[in-house]
ROKE-188169 format. One line per field, with one value per atom (N, C-alpha, C): x, y, z; residue in three letters. Coordinates in steps of 0.02 Angstrom, whole numbers, plus 50000, padded with zeros to 5 digits. Example, Ala and Ser with C-alpha at 12.3 -4.5 7.8 and 13.67 -1.06 7.14 Angstrom:
2
c1 = 50660,50615,50660,50642,50684,50645
c2 = 49716,49775,49835,49888,49947,50002
c3 = 50390,50390,50390,50354,50357,50394
resn = ala,ala,ala,ser,ser,ser
//
This chain:
171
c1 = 48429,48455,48521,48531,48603,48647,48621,48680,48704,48663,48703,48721,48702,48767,48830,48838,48888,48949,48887,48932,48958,48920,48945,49002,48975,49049,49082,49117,49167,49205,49140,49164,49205,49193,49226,49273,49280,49351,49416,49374,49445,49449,49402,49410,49450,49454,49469,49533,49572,49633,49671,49644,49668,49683,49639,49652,49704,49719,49774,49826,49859,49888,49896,49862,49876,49880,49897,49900,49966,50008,50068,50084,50063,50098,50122,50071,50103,50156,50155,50201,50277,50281,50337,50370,50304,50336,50347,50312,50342,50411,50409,50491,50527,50539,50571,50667,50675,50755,50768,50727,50734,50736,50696,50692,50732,50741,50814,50902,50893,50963,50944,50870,50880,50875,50879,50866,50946,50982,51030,51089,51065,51104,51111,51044,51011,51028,51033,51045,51087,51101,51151,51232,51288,51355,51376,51399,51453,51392,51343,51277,51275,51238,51224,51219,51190,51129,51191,51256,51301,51320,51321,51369,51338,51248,51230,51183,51171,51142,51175,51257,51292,51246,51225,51164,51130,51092,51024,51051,51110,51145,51187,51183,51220,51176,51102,51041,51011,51017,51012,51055,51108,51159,51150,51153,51123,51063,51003,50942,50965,50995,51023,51073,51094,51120,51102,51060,51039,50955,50935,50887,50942,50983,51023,51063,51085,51124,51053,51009,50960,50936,50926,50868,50934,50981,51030,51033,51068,51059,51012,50958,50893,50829,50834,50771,50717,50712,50655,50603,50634,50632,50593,50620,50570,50489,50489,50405,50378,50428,50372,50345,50382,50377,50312,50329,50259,50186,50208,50135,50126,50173,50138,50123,50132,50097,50018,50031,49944,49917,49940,49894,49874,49908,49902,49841,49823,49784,49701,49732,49670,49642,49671,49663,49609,49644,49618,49561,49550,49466,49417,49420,49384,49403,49423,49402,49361,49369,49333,49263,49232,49184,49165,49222,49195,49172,49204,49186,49131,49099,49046,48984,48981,48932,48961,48970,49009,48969,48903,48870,48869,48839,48837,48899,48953,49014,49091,49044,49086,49120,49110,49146,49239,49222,49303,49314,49292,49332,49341,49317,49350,49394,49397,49461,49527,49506,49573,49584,49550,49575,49616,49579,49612,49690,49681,49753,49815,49775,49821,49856,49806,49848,49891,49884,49943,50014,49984,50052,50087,50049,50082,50131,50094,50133,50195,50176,50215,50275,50301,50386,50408,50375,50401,50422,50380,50385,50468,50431,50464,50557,50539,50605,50635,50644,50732,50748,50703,50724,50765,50726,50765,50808,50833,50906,50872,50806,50800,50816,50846,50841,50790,50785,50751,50704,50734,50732,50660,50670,50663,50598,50600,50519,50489,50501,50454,50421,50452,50442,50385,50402,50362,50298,50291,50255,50185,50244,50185,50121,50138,50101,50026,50058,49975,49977,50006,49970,49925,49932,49926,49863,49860,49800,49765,49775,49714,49681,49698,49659,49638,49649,49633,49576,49551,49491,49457,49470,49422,49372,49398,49342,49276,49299,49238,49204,49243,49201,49161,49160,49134,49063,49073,49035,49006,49015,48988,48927,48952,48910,48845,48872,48840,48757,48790,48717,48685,48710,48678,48624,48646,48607,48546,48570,48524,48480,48503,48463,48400,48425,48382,48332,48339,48305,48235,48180,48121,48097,48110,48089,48136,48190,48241,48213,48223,48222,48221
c2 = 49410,49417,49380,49314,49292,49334,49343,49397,49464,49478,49539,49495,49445,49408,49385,49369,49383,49425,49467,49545,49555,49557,49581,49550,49485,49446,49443,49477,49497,49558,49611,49682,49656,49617,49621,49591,49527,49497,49519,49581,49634,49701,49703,49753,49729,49668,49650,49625,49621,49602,49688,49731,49785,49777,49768,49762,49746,49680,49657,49691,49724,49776,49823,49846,49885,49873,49810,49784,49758,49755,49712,49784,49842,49898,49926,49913,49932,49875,49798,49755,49793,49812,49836,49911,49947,50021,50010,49938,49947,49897,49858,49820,49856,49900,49938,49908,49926,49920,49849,49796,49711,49707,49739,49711,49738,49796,49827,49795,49773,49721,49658,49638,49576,49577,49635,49645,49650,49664,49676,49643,49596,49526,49491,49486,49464,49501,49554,49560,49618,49633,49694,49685,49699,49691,49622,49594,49521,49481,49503,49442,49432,49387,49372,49452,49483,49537,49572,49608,49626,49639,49557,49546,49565,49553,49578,49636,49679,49747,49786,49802,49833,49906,49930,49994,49940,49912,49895,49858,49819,49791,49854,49927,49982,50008,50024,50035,49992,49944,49902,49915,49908,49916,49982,50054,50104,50109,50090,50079,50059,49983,49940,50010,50033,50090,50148,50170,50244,50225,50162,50137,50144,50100,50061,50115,50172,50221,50276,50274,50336,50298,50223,50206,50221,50190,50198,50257,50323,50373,50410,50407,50450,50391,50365,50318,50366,50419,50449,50452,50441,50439,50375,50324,50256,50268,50322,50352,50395,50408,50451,50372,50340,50269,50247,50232,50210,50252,50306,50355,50324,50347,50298,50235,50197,50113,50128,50194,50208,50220,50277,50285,50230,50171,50110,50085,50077,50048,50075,50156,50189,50179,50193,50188,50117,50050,49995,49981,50035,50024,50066,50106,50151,50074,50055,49986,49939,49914,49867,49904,49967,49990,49991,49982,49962,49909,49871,49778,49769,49797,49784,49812,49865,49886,49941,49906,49926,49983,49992,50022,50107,50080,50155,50175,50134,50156,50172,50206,50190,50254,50296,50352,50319,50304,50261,50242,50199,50158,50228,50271,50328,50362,50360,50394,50342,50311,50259,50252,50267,50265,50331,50386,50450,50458,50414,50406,50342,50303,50263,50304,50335,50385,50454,50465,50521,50453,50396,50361,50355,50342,50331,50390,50454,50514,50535,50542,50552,50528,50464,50439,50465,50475,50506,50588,50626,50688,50707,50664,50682,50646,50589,50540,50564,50605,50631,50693,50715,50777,50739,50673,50627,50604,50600,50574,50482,50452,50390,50371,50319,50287,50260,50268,50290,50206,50151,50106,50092,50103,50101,50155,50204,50254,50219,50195,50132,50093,50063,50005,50026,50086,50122,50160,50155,50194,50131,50068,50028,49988,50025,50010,50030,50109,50150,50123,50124,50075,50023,49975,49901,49915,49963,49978,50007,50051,50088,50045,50008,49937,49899,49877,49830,49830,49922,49963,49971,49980,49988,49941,49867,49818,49827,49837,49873,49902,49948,50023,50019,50013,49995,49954,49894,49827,49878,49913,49943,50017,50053,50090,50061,49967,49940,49943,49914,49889,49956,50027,50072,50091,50083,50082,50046,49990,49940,49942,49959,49968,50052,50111,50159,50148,50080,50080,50043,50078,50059,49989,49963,49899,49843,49861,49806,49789,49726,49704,49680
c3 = 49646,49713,49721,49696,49699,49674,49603,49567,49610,49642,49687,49748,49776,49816,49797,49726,49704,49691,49658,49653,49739,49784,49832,49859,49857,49879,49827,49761,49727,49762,49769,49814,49868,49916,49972,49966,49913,49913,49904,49833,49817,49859,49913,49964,50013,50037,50083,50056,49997,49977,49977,49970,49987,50058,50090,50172,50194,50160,50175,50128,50113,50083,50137,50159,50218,50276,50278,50346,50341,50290,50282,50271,50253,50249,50342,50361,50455,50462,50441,50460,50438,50388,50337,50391,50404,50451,50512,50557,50603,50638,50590,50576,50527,50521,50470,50464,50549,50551,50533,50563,50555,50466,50450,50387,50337,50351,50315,50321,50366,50400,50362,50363,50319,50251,50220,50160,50125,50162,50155,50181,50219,50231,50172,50138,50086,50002,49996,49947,49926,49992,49985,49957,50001,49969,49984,49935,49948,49907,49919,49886,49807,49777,49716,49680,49713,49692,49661,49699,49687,49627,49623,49544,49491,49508,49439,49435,49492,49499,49558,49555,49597,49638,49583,49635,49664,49665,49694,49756,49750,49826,49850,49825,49860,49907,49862,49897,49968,49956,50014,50082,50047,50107,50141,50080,50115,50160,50139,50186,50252,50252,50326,50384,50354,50354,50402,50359,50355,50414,50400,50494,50545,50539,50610,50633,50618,50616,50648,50618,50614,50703,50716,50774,50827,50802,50887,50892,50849,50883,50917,50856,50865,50861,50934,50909,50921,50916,50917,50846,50821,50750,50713,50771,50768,50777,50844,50845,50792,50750,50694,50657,50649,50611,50655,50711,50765,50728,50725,50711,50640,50589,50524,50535,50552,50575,50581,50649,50651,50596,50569,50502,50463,50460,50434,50459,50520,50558,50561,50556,50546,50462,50447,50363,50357,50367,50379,50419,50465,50504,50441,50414,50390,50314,50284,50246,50268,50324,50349,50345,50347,50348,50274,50224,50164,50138,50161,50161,50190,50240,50279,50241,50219,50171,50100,50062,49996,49957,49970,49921,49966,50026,50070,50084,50087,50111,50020,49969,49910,49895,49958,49974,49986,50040,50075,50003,49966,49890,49840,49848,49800,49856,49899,49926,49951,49941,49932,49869,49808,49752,49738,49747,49757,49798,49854,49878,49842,49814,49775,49710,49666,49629,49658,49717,49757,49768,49790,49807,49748,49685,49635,49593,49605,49579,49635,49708,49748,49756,49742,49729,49676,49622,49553,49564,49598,49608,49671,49736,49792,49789,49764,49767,49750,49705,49669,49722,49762,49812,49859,49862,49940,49927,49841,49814,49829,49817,49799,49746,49722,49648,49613,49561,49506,49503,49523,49522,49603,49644,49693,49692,49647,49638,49608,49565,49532,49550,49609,49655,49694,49720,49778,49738,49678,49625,49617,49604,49583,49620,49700,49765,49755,49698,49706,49669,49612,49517,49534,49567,49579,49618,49688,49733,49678,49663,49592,49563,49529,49493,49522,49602,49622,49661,49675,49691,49644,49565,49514,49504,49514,49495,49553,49616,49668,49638,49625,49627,49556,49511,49463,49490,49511,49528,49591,49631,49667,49640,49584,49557,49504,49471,49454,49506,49576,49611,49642,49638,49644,49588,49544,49487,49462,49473,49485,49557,49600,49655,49646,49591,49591,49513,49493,49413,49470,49456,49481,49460,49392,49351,49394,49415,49451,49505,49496,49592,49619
resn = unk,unk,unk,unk,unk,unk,unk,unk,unk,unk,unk,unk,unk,unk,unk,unk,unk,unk,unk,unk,unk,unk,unk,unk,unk,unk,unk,unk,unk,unk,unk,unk,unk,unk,unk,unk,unk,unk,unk,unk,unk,unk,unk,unk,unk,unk,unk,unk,unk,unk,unk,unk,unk,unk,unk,unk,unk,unk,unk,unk,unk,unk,unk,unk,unk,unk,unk,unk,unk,unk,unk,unk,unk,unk,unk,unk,unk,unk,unk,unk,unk,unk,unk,unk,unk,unk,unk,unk,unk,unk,unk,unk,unk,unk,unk,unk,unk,unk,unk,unk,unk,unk,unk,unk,unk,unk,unk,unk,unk,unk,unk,unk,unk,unk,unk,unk,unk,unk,unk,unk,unk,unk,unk,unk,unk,unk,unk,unk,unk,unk,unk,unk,unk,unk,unk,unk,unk,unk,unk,unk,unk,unk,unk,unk,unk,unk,unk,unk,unk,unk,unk,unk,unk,unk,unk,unk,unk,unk,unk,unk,unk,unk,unk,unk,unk,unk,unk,unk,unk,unk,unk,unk,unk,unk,unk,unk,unk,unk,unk,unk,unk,unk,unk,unk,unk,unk,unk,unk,unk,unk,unk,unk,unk,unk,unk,unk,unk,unk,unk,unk,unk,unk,unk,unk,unk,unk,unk,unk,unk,unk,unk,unk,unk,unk,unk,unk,unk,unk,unk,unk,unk,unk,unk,unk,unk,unk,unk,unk,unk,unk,unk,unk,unk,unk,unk,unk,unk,unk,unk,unk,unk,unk,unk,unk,unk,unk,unk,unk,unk,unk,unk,unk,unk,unk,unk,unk,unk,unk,unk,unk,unk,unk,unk,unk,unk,unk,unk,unk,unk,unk,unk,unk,unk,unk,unk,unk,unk,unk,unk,unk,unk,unk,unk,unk,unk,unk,unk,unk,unk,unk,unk,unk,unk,unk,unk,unk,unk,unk,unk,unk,unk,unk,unk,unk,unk,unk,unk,unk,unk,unk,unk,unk,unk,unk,unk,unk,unk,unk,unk,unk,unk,unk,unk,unk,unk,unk,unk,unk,unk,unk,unk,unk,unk,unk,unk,unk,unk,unk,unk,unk,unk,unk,unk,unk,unk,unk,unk,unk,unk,unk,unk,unk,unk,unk,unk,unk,unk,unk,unk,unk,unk,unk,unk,unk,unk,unk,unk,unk,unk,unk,unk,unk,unk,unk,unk,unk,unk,unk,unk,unk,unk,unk,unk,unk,unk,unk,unk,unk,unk,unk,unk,unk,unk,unk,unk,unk,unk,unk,unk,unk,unk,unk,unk,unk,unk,unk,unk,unk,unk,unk,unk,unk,unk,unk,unk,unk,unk,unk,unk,unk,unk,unk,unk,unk,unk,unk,unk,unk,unk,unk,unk,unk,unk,unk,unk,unk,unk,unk,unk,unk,unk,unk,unk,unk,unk,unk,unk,unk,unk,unk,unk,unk,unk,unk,unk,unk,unk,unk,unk,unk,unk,unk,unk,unk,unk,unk,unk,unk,unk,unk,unk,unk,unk,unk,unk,unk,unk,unk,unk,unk,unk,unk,unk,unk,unk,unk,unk,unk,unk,unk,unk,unk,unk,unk,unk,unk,unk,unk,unk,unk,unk,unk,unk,unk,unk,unk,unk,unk,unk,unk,unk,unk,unk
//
């Protein structure tokens, strides 16, 4: 009986570190323009970054850019951003329903794994249509890489105590 208090409180620690993953993912969409201005205060033109990765402080500056330009004219555009935040939020209640019971709920952990490998193919596929750098799909690539693995040790440890929960000799 400890050993599956264990296991469980392993499940939820790395469920709930996803959580937070998607909760700093709404922080990121719905400061988008703030943080693009400071990204690029920071490492865009004139900065260190410059001297020794001239794209990557071009990219920056473009981003600071291509928000602050996109919200003053068309802040309408800020509300599609508003709506992805939601999805953030929603996404994150339907986890918390994983953390709360890991074994009945190991549906949600394969479909967040399922969506971690779309995030991961999707910058590789879509980015060169949006003219992103190559550099920057990577970045945005290794969001799903990193979520993928970081759901496997669950889900695994989660099909473990199903198993163990249907072997009649266990218990």
């Amino acid at each position: 009986m400890a050993s599956r208090k264990r296991t469980l409180a392993c499940i939820r620690v790395c469920l709930s570190l996803f959580f937070v993953g998607l909760v700093f993912g709404l922080h990121t969409v719905v400061f988008v323009r703030a943080e693009t201005t400071w990204m690029a205060d920071r490492f865009g033109r004139g900065t260190f970054v410059e001297e020794r990765w001239p794209t990557v402080a071009a990219w920056f500056e473009h981003l600071h850019i291509a928000f602050a330009t996109t919200y003053t004219t068309y802040p309408v555009m800020a509300y599609c951003m508003d709506w992805l935040g939601y999805a953030c939020i929603v996404l994150a209640v339907f986890m918390v329903g994983a953390i709360k019971d890991p074994v009945r709920n190991i549906w949600i952990v394969q479909a967040f794994m399922v969506g971690c490998a779309i995030a991961f193919v999707m910058p590789l596929v879509m980015g060169p249509l949006r003219g992103i750098p190559l550099f920057w799909r990577l970045i945005d690539s290794s969001f799903g890489l990193v979520g993928f693995f970081l759901l496997l040790l669950p889900y695994r440890l989660i099909r473990g105590l199903e198993a163990s929960s249907a072997d009649p000799g266990h218990g």
